[in-house]
C-alpha positions in Angstrom: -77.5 58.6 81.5 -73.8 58.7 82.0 -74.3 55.3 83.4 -75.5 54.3 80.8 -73.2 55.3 78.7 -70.6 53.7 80.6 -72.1 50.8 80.4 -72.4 51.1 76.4 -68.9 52.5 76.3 -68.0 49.3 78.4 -70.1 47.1 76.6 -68.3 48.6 73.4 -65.4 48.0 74.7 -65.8 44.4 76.1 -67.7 43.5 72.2 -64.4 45.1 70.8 -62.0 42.8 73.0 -64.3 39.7 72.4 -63.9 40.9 68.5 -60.2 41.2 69.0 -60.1 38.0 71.1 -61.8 36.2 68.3 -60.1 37.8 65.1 -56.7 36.9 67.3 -58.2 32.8 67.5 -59.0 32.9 64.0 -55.7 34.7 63.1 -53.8 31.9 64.4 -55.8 28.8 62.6 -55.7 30.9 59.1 -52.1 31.2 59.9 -52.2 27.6 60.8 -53.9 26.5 58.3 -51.8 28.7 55.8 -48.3 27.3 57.2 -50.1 23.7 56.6 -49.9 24.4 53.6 -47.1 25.9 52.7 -45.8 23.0 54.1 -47.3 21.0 51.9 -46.6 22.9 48.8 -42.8 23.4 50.0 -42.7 19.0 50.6 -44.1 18.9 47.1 -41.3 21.2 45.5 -39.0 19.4 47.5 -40.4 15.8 46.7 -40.1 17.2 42.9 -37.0 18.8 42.9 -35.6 14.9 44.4 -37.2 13.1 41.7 -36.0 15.4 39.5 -32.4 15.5 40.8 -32.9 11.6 40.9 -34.0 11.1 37.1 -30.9 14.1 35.9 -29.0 11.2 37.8 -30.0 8.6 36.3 -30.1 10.0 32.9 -26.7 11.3 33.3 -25.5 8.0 34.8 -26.9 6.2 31.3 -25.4 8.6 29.0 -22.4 7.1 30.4 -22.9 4.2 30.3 -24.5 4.3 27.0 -21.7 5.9 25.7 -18.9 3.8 27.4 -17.0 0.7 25.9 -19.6 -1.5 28.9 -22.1 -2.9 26.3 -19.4 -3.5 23.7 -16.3 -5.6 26.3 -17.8 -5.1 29.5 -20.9 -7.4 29.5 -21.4 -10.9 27.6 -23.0 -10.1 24.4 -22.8 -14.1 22.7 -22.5 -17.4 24.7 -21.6 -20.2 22.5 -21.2 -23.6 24.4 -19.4 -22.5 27.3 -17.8 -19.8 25.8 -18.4 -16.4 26.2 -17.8 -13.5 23.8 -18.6 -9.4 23.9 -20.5 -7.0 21.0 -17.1 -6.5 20.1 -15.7 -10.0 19.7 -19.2 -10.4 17.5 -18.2 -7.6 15.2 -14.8 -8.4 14.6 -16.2 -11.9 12.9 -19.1 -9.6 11.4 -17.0 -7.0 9.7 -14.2 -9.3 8.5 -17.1 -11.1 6.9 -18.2 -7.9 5.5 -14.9 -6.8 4.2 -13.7 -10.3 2.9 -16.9 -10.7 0.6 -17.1 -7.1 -0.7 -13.4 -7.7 -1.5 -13.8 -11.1 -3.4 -16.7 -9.3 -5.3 -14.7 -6.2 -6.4 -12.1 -8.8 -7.8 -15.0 -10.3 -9.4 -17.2 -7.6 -10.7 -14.5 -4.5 -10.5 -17.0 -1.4 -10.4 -20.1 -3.8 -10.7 -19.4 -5.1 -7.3 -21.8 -2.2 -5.9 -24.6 -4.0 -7.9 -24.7 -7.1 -5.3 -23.5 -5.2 -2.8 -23.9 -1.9 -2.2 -21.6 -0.2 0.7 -22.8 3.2 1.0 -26.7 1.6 1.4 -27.6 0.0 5.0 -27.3 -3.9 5.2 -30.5 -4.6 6.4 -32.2 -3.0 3.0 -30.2 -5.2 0.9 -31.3 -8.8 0.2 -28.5 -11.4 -0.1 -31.2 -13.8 -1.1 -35.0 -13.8 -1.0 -34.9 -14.7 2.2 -32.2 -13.0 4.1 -30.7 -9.5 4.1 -27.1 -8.9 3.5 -27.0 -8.3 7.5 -28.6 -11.1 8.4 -26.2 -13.2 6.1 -23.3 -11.5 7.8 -24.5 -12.1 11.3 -25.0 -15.8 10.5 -21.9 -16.0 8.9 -20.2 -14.2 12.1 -21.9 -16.7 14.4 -21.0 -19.9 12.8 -17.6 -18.8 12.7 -17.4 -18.4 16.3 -18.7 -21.3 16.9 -16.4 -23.5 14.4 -13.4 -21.6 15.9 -14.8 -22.1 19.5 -15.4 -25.9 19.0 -12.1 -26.2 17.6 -10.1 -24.5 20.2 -11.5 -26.6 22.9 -10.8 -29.9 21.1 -7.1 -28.6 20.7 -7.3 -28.0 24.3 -8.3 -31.3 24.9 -5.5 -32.4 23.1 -2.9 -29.9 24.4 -2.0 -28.5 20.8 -0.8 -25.3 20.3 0.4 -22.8 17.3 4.4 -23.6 16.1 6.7 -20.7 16.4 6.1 -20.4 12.3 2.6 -20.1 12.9 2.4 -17.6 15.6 4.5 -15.6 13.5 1.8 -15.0 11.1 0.2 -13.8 13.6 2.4 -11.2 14.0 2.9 -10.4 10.3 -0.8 -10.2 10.7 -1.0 -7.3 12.8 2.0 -5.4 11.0 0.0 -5.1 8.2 -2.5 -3.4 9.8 -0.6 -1.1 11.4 1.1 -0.7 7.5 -2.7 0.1 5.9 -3.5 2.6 9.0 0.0 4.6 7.7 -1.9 4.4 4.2 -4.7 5.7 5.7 -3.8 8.4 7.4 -4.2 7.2 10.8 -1.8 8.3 13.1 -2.2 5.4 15.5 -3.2 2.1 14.6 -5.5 1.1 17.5 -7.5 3.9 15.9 -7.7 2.6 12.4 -8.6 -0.9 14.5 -11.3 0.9 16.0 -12.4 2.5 13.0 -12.7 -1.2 11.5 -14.4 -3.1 13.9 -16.2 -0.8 16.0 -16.3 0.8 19.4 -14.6 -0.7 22.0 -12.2 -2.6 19.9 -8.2 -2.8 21.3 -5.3 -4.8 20.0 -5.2 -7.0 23.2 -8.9 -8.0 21.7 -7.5 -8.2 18.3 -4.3 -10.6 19.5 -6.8 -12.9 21.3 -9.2 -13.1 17.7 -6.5 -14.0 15.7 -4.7 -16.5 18.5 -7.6 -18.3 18.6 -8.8 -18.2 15.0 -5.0 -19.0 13.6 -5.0 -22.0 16.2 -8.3 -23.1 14.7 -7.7 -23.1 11.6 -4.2 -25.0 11.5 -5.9 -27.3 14.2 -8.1 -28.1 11.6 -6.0 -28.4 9.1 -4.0 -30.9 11.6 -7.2 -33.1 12.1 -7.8 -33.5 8.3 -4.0 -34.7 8.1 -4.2 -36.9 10.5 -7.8 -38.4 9.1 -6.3 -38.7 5.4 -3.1 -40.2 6.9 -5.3 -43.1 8.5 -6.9 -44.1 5.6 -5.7 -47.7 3.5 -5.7 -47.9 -0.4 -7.9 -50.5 -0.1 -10.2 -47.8 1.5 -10.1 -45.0 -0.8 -10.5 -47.2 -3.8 -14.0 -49.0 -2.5 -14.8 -45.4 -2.0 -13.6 -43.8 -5.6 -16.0 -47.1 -7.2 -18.6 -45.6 -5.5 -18.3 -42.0 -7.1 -16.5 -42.8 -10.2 -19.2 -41.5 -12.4 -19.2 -38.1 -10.8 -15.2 -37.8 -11.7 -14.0 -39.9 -14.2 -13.2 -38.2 -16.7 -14.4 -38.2 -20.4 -13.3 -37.2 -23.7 -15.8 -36.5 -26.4 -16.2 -34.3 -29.7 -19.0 -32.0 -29.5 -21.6 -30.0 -32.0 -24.2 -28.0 -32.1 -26.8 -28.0 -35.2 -28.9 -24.9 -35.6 -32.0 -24.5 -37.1 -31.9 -21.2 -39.3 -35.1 -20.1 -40.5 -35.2 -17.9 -43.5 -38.9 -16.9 -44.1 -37.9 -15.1 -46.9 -36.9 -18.6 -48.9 -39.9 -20.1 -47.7 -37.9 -22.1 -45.1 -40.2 -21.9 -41.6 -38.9 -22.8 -38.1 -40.4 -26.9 -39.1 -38.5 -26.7 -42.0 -35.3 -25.3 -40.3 -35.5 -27.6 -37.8 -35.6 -30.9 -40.2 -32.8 -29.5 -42.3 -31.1 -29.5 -39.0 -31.9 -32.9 -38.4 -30.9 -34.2 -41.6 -27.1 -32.4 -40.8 -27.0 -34.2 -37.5 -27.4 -37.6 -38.6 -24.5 -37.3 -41.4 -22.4 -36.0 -38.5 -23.4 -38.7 -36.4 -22.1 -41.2 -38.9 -18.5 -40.3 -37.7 -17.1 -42.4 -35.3 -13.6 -41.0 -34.4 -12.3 -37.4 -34.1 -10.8 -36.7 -37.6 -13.8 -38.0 -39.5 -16.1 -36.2 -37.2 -14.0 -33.0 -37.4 -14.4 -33.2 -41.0 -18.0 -33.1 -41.1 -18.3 -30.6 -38.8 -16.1 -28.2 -41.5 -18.2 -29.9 -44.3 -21.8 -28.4 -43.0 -21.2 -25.7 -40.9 -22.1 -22.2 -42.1 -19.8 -20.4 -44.6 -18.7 -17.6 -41.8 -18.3 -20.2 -39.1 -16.1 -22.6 -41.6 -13.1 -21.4 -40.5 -14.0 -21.6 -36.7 -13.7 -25.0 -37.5 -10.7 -25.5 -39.7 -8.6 -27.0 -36.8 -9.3 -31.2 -35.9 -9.6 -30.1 -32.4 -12.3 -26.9 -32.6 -15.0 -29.5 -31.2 -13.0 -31.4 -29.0 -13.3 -31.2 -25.2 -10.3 -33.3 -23.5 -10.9 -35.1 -19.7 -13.7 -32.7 -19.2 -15.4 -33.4 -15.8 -19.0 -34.8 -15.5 -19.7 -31.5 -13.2 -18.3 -29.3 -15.4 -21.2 -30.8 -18.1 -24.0 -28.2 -17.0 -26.0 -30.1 -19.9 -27.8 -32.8 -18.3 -28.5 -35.0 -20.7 -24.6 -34.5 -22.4 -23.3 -35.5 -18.8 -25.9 -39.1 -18.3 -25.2 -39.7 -21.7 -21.6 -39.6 -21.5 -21.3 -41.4 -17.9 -23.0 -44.0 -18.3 -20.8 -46.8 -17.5 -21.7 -48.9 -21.0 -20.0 -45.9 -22.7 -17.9 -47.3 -26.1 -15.2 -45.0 -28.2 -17.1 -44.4 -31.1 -20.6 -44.1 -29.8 -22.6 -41.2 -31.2 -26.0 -39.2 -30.2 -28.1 -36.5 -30.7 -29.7 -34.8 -28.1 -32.8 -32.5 -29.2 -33.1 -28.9 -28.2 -36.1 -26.2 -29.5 -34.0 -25.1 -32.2 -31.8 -27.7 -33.3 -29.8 -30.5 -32.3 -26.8 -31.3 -30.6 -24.4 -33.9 -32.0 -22.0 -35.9 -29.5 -19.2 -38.9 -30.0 -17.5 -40.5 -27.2 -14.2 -40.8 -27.9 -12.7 -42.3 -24.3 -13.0 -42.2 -20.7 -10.0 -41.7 -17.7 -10.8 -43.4 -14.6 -8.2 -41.2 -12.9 -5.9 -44.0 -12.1 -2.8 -42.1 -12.8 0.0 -40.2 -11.1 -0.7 -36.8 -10.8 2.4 -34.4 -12.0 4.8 -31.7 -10.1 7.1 -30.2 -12.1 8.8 -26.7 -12.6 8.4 -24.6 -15.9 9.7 -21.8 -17.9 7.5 -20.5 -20.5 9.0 -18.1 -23.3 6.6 -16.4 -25.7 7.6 -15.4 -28.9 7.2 -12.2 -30.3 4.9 -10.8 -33.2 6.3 -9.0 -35.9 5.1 -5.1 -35.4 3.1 -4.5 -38.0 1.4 -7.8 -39.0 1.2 -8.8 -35.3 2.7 -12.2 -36.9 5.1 -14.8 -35.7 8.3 -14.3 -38.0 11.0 -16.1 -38.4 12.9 -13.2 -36.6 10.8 -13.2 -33.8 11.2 -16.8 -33.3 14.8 -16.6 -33.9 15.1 -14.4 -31.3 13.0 -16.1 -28.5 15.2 -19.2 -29.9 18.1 -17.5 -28.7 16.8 -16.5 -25.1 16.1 -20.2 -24.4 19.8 -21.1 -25.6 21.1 -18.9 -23.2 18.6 -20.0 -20.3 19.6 -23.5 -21.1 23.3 -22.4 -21.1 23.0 -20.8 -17.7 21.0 -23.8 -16.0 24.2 -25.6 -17.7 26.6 -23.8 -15.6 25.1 -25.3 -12.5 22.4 -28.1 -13.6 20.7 -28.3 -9.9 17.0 -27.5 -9.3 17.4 -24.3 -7.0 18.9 -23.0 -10.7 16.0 -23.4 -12.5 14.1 -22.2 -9.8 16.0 -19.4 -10.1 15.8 -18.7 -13.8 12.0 -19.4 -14.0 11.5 -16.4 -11.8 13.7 -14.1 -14.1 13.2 -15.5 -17.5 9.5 -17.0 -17.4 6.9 -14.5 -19.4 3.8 -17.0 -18.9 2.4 -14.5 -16.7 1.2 -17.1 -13.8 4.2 -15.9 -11.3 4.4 -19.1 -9.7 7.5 -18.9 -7.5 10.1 -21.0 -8.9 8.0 -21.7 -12.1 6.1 -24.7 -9.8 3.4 -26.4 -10.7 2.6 -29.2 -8.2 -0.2 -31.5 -8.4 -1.2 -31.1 -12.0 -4.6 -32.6 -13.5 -4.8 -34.2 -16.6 -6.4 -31.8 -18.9 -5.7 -28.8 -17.4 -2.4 -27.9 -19.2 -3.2 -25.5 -22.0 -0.9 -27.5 -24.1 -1.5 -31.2 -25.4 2.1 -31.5 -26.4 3.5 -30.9 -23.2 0.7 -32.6 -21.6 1.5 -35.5 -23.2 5.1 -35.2 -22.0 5.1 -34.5 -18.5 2.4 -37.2 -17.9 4.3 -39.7 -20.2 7.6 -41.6 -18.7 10.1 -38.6 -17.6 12.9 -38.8 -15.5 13.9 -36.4 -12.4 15.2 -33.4 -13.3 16.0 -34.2 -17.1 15.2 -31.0 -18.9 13.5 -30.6 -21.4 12.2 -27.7 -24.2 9.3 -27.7 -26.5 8.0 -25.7 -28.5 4.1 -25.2 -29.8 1.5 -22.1 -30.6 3.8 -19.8 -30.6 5.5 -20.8 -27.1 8.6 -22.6 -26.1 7.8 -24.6 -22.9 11.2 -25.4 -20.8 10.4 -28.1 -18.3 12.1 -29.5 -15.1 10.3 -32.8 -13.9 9.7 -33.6 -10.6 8.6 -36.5 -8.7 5.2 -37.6 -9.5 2.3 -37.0 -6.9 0.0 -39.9 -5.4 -2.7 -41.1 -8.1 -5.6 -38.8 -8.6 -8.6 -41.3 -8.1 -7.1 -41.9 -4.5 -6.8 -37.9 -4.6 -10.4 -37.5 -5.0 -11.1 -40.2 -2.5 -9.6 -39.2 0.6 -10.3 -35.6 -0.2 -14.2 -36.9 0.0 -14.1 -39.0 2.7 -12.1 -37.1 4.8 -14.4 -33.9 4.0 -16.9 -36.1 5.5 -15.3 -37.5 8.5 -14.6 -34.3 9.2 -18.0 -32.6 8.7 -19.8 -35.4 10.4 -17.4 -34.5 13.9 -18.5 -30.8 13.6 -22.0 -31.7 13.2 -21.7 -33.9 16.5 -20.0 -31.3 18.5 -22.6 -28.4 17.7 -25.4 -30.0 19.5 -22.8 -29.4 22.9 -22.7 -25.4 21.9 -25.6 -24.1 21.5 -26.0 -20.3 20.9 -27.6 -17.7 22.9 -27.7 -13.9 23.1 -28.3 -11.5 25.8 -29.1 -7.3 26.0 -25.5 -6.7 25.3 -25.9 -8.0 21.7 -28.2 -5.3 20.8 -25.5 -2.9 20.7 -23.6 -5.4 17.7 -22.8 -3.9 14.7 
C-alpha cells in the first residue's frame, strides 16, 4: 500500500510538473502572443501619432503660408505676353479702377452715387450691366490696363525712350500725396495706408515700379500719337474730313415743337388736338428766316409760354453738332448735303409736330481761337435782384481800373496776372486762358463774333452784354478745326489699329496665385 502510494504521490507529482511544464509553455506563447501585440498596437499609436505630427506640420506650415505675403509678390499671379505680374500688381490696377469710377460717380450723382454703385455691398452682387458684375467689370478693366501699359512699355523699350526729368517728377508728386491723405487719415505710416488701399502684400518699391511703368506708358503714348499727327499732309486730313463731314459739320437751325392739347371738356379729342396742331405747324413752316420764324413762334404759342419766347433767339440752336441731335430724323434732315437756308419741315411725333428751318451750315474750315479773358459780372440791386444803373456803374469802374493797371505794363504775363485776381466768371482758368475755342461754344454771340472775326495780337478789348463785361486779350489763332477733327480721327485710328496688332503677341493667362486677387 505504501508503494502504492508512492507511486500515486509520484505520479501526482510527475502530473503536477507535466502541468507546470505545460502552463510554463503556454505562459510563454500567451506572453508571446500578447507582446505581439502590444507591438502592434504600440506601431499603430506610433504610426498615428507620425501622421498626426506630420498633418499638425503641414497644417501649421500652410497657415503660414496662407497667411504670408507668397501668394500675393511671391508667386506669378498674371502673365501677359512675356510679362509677368503678382496678386498684388493685379489689385493695384483693380482698386484704382474701383476708386477712380466711384469717385467720377460721387461727382456725378453726389449722395446718389451709392445707387450704381454701392460700396458697403460686395462687388460680385452688383451688376454693372446685365451681363457682368461690378467685379467682373473691374477685373477686366484691371487686365486690359496691364496689358495696354505692358504693350506700351516694351515698344518704348524697343525704342529706348524713357520718362523726362519733368515727368518722373510727377511721379514723385504722385507718391507725396499719398503719403499727405495717409496724415488725413490717421495713418501713422504711409506704407500702411498703401497697404490698406491696395491689399496685402503691397510696398512702395511695388508702388514706384506701378507708377514708373504706367507714367512711362502713358506719355509714350501720348508721344506716339504726336508723332502719327505730326506725319500727316493737309492734303491727307482734308480727303479724310470729306469723308465724315456730315457727322461734324456744323448746322444752324430754328427749332419748335407743336403740341397737341386736348381739352375733352370743349369737345376737343386727341384727333382734334392733333389737327389743330397741324394746322399751327404749317403757318410756322411758312417762315423762311429766323425773325419771321421767331415771330410766329410768339404768335401761336400758349399764353403762359408767350413770354418764353419773347426773345428772336428762344428757338435758335447755333453750330449745333449732328451728334449732339439725339432726334434722328432732326439730324438726317438737317445733314443732308442738298440742305438750303430757308428750307422748312415738319417732322410728326404722337402728339404733335415738330417745326424745323435751316438757317446755314459751317463746314469747319476756320481757325479755331486762343485767347485770354477777364469776365466781370455786374451786380443786382438788393432788393429787386435787378441790374441798376449803380450796379453797373460800379462794375464800370472795376474794369476802368483793370484796364488802367494792364495800362501800366501792356504785356500778356499782366493780364495773365489780372485775370486771376479780377475775373468772377467762376471757370478758374489760370491766366483767364481759353485755348482752342469752338465755334458755338462761347455763351456769348457778341464776343463770339469778335474773337472769331479779324483781331489782332494782343489788342484788348472790352464788351459788354447780359449783364457781363467781357475783357479780351487775343491770341494767335489755332490750326483750322476740320483738319482738327481729322487728324484727331485718323490718328485715333492709326493708333487703335497698332494696339489691336500687338495684342495678339500678349495673350493673357492666370495661374493658382490669382485666386488670392482682390
Amino acid at each position: 500500500m505504501k508503494l502504492c502510494k508512492g507511486m500515486d504521490e509520484a505520479m501526482s507529482a510527475s502530473r503536477e510538473k507535466k502541468k507546470r511544464f505545460e502552463e510554463r509553455g503556454d505562459g510563454v506563447e500567451k506572453r508571446q502572443v500578447r507582446a505581439k501585440e502590444d507591438f502592434k498596437v504600440k506601431k499603430r499609436k506610433k504610426l498615428i501619432t507620425t501622421v498626426v505630427a506630420i498633418v499638425v506640420v503641414v497644417l501649421i506650415v500652410l497657415g503660414v503660408v496662407f497667411n504670408s505675403n507668397l501668394f500675393y509678390t511671391g508667386l506669378t499671379a498674371l502673365k501677359i505676353g512675356d510679362s509677368k505680374y503678382t496678386t498684388s500688381d493685379f489689385n493695384y490696377e483693380y482698386f484704382n479702377t474701383y476708386y477712380n469710377t466711384y469717385t467720377n460717380l460721387q461727382n456725378n450723382y453726389g449722395s446718389y452715387a451709392s445707387m450704381f454703385l454701392n460700396p458697403e455691398e460686395p462687388l460680385k452682387k452688383q451688376m454693372y450691366s446685365e451681363t457682368q458684375t461690378w467685379d467682373d467689370y473691374f477685373e477686366e478693366e484691371a487686365i486690359e490696363h496691364l496689358k495696354q501699359m505692358t504693350i506700351l512699355n516694351d515698344k518704348a523699350d524697343a525704342e529706348n525712350w524713357e520718362l523726362s526729368a519733368e515727368q518722373k517728377a510727377e511721379i514723385e508728386s504722385n507718391i507725396d500725396s499719398l503719403k499727405t491723405a495717409a496724415a488725413s487719415n490717421n495713418y501713422g505710416d504711409y506704407r500702411a495706408y498703401i497697404r490698406a488701399l491696395y491689399g496685402k502684400g503691397f510696398t512702395e518699391e511695388r508702388l514706384r515700379k506701378l507708377l514708373q511703368k504706367s507714367y512711362r506708358a502713358s506719355y509714350y503714348s501720348q508721344f506716339l500719337g504726336e508723332r502719327m499727327m505730326a506725319a500727316f499732309t493737309d492734303e491727307e486730313l482734308d480727303e479724310y474730313y470729306d469723308s465724315v463731314c456730315n457727322d461734324y459739320d456744323l448746322v444752324s437751325f430754328m427749332a419748335y415743337t407743336v403740341n397737341a392739347e386736348t381739352d375733352e371738356e370743349n369737345g376737343i379729342d386727341a384727333d382734334t388736338a392733333k389737327a389743330q396742331a397741324k394746322t399751327i405747324a404749317e403757318e410756322i413752316l411758312a417762315a423762311r428766316d429766323q425773325a419771321t420764324f421767331a415771330e410766329a413762334v410768339y404768335q401761336f404759342a400758349p399764353e403762359d409760354e408767350k413770354e418764353d419766347y419773347a426773345k428772336e433767339d428762344a428757338c435758335l440752336h447755333r453750330f449745333a453738332a449732328p451728334a449732339g441731335i439725339s432726334n434722328t430724323e432732326w439730324r438726317s434732315w438737317l445733314t443732308d448735303p442738298a440742305r438750303q437756308a430757308g428750307d422748312t419741315t415738319t417732322v410728326e411725333f404722337s402728339t404733335g409736330y415738330h417745326v424745323l428751318l435751316f438757317l446755314e451750315r459751317s463746314d469747319n474750315a476756320y481757325e479755331l481761337v486762343n485767347f485770354r479773358g477777364i469776365t466781370i459780372n455786374v451786380g443786382t440791386d438788393e432788393e429787386t435782384g435787378e441790374i441798376t444803373d449803380e450796379t453797373r456803374a460800379a462794375a464800370q469802374e472795376l474794369v476802368d481800373t483793370i484796364l488802367e493797371e494792364y495800362e501800366n505794363d501792356p504785356t500778356e504775363e499782366k493780364f495773365a496776372a489780372l485775370a486771376d485776381e479780377y475775373d468772377n466768371s467762376g471757370e478758374n482758368l489760370s491766366g483767364g486762358l481759353h485755348e482752342n475755342v469752338i465755334l458755338g461754344t462761347l455763351a456769348d454771340p457778341e464776343v463770339e463774333a469778335y474773337l472769331f472775326g479779324d483781331t489782332e495780337v494782343g489788342s484788348v478789348q472790352t464788351l459788354y452784354s447780359d449783364g457781363k463785361f467781357y475783357i479780351t486779350y487775343p491770341l494767335e489763332k489755332g490750326e483750322r478745326y476740320d483738319r482738327f477733327i481729322a487728324k484727331n480721327l485718323k490718328q485715333s485710328e492709326q493708333y487703335t489699329e497698332m494696339m489691336e496688332s500687338a495684342a495678339a503677341d500678349y495673350p493673357v493667362t492666370t495661374t493658382f496665385a490669382f485666386r488670392f486677387a482682390k
